[in-house]
FIPA-41001 format. One record per residue (C-alpha): x, y, z. Coordinates in pm, whole numbers, padded with zeros to 5 digits, always signed. Layout:
XYZ
...
***
This chain:
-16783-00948+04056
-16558-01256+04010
-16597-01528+03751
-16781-01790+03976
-17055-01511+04089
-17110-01419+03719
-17197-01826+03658
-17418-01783+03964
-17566-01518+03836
-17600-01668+03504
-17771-01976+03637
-18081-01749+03816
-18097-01597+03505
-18104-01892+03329
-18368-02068+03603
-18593-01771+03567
-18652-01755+03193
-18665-02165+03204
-18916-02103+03486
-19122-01927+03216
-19103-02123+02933
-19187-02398+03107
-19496-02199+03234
-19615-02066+02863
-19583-02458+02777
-19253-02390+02546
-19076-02741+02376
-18756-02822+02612
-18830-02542+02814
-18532-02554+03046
-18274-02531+02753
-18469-02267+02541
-18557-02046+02847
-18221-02021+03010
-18065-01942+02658
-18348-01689+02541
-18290-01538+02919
-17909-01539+02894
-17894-01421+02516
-18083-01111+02638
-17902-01016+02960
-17574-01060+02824
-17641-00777+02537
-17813-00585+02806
-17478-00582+03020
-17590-00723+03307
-17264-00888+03506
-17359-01283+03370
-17085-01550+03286
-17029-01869+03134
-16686-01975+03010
-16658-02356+02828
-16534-02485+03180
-16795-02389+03359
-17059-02606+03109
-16841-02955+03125
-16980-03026+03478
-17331-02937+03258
-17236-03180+02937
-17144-03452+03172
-17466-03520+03347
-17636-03476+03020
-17383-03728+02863
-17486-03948+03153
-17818-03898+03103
-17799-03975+02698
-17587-04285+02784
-17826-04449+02980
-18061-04431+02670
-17860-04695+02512
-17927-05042+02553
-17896-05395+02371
-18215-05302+02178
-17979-05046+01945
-17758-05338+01819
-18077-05470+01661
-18182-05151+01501
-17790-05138+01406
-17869-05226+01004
-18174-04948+00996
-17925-04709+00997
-17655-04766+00796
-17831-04614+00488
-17875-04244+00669
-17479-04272+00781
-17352-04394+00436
-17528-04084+00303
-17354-03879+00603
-17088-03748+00390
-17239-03646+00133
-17486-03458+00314
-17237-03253+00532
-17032-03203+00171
-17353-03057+00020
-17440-02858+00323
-17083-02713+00353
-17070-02599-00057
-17417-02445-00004
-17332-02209+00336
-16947-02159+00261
-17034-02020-00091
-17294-01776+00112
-17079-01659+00317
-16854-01610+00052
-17120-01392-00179
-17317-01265+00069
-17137-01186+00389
-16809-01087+00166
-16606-01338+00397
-16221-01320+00315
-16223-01767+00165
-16046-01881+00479
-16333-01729+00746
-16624-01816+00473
-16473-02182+00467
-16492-02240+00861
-16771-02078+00933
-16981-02256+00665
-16800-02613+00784
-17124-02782+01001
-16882-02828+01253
-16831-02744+01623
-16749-02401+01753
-16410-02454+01912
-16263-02702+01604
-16375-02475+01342
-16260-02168+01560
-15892-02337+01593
-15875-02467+01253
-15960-02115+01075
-15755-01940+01310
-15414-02159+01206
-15533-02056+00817
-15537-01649+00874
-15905-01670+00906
-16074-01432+01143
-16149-01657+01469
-16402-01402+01585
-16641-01385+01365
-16630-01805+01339
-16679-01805+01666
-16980-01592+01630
-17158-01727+01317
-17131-02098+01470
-17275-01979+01815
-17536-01757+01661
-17592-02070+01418
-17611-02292+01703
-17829-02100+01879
-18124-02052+01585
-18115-02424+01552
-18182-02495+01884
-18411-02216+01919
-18617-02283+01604
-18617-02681+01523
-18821-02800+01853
-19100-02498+01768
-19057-02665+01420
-19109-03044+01485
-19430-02962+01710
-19627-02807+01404
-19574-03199+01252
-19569-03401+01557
-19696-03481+01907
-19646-03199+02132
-19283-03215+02300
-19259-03329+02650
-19251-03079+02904
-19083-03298+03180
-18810-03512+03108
-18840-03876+02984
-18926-04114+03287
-18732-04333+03120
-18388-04142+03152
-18505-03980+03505
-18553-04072+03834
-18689-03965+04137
-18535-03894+04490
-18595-04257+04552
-18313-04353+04358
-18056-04225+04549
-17889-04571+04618
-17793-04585+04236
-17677-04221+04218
-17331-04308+04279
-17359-04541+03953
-17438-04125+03817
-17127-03966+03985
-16908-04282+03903
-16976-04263+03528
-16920-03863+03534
-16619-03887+03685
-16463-04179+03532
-16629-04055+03194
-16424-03681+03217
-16118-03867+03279
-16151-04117+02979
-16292-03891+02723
-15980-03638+02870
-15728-03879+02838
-15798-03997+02474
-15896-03657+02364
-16227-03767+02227
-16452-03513+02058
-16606-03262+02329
-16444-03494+02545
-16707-03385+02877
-17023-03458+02711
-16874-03765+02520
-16681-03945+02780
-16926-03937+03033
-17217-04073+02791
-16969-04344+02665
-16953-04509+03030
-17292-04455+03084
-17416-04644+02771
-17133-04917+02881
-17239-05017+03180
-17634-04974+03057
-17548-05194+02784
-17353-05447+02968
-17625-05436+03212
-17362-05382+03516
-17674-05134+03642
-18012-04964+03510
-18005-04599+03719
-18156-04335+03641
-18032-03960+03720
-18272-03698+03893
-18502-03510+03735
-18402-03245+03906
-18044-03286+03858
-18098-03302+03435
-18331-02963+03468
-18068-02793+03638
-17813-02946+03369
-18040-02835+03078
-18043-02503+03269
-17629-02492+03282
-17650-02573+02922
-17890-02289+02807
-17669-02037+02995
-17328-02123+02826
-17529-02095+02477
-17683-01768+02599
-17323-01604+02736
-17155-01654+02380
-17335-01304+02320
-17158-01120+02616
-16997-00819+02557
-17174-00793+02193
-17352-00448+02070
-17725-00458+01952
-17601-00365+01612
-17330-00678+01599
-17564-00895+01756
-17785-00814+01496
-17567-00874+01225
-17424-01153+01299
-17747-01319+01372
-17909-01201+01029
-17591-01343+00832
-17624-01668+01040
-18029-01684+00989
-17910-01712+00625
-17689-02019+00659
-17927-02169+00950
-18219-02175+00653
-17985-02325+00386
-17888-02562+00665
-18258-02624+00808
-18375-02675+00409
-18081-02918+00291
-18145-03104+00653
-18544-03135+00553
-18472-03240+00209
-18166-03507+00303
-18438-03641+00599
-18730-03686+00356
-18555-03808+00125
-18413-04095+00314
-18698-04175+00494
-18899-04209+00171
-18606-04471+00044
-18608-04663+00363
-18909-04595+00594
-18753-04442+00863
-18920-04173+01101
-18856-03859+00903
-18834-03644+01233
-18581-03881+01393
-18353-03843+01068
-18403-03438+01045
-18248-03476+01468
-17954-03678+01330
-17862-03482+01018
-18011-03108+01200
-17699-02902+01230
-17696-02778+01607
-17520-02951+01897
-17466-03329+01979
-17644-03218+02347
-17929-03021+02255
-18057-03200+01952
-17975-03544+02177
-18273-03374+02428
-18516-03287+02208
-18530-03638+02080
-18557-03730+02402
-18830-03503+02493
-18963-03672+02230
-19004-04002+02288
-18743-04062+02006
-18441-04264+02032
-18131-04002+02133
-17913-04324+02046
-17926-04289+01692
-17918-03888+01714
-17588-03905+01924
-17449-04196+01700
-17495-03937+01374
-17372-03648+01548
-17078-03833+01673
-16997-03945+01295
-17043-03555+01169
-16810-03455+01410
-16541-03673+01302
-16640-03651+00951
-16583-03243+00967
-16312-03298+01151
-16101-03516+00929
-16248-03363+00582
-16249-02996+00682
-15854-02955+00669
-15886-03194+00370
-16077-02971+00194
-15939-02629+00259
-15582-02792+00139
-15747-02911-00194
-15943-02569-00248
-15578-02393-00190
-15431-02576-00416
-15695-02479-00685
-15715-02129-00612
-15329-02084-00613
-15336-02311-00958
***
């Protein structure tokens, strides 16, 4: 079976077990079923694909979708926020101390592979990064997608025992119905302009954030108001689950298990620093405390963007803090591992 029939395949599967959690009444149901589904056929063996290129078409509708949550309403919420992104840094620097010296101790991590894989940073950065140092790109790869996927998994389930049940359908105020279709090419103009910007400036996961940076332009310029689908973002949510899910293909039960107990270690320490940094700052300076935990939570830009959203939150401020981790780890990271060299070798 060739690569596009395995995405095909991936996407029933991933339809199926969103199908169900939307059923059982499960938070972001479309995300967290097609992943759950995925996660479980792929260590089953069942012929299912998803490669990085086959989740940008995914990433840009959602990056649409997120962008037209902006609006000139965020400029005057601008100077709420720039307590929670001043503490930012040292946050992440806390965080990072906390997992890399676990999976230093605990998992017995040679210190290049404990370093990246503790860095709160994005799979494929930390994975190139490490593997220029002599660190084992492998098992990054695997703690950071196991990571990613407990996060995602566990922080919606989380934020329901202290808040108003999560959405099950997506926000009318992102989503559109089939009525709209004179404004969809506004949709298919900003995705494809979007991947060819965030492409050609090589801007952090470039086909999530190019698209959503066009999208919030012309929304904030007020060039146009559409809205995408709701159809079109289940199906997205559903292409998005399935890539998450396939990072487990080809895995044993016995490394799957491992490498998901050794990343439910640094997911708590994660989770726990997150909770403490959010209510913490929203004692200080008022701020909704389950807002802040989106923006500082350490899974992806995308997903944590949609539960917000699901929320009735503002993804704005979510996207604009994971946007400023991402650089953050990406600057400091290499800065770090230099400095820690130089100690060790001292």
């Amino acid at each position: 079976m060739g690569p596009i029939l395995r995405f095909l395949a991936a996407l029933a599967v991933g339809a199926g077990g969103g199908a169900l959690f939307l059923e059982i009444g499960a938070p972001l149901p479309w995300v967290l079923g097609s992943m759950a589904a995925c996660a479980i056929a792929s260590v089953a063996g069942l012929p299912i694909q998803a490669s990085s290129a086959t989740r940008r078409p995914m990433a840009a509708v959602i990056g649409v979708v997120l962008g037209s949550s902006f609006g000139p309403h965020l400029s005057a919420q601008a100077r709420d926020w720039i307590v929670p992104l001043a503490a930012l840094p040292f946050f992440l620097a806390s965080a990072a101390l906390l997992c890399v010296t676990y999976f230093r101790k605990v998992a017995q991590f040679d210190p290049a592979t404990a370093y990246f894989a503790g860095m709160p940073g994005g799979i494929a950065e930390m994975v190139v990064m490490g593997a220029e140092r002599g660190a084992d790109e492998r098992a990054i790869g695997l703690i950071h997608g196991a990571r990613i996927f407990l996060v995602v998994f566990i922080l919606p389930f989380l934020i329901r025992l202290d808040h108003a049940p999560v959405a099950i359908a997506p926000s009318a105020a992102v989503t559109g119905e089939v009525a709209d279709w004179s404004l969809l090419l506004w949709a298919v103009g900003c995705v494809v302009s979007g991947l060819f910007v965030g492409r050609l400036l090589r801007l952090p996961a470039w086909h999530l954030v190019g698209p959503l940076a066009v999208s919030a332009a012309v929304h904030m310029s007020g060039l146009a108001d559409f809205r995408i689908p709701g159809w079109a973002l289940a199906a997205a949510q559903v292409g998005l689950g399935a890539t998450i899910g396939c990072r487990f293909v080809g895995l044993t039960v016995m490394t799957l298990l491992r490498t998901l107990a050794l990343a439910a270690g640094s997911t708590l320490i994660l989770l726990a620093v997150t909770f403490a940094w959010a209510a913490g700052i929203s004692a200080l300076t008022g701020l909704d405390p389950v807002l802040l935990t989106l923006a500082y939570s350490p899974g992806g830009l995308a997903e944590m963007s949609m539960v917000a959203l699901s929320l009735a939150l503002e993804p704005g401020v979510v996207i604009i803090h994971h946007l400023t981790r991402v650089v953050l780890v990406l600057i400091g990271a290499p800065l770090g591992f230099r400095s820690r060299g130089i100690r060790e070798g001292s």
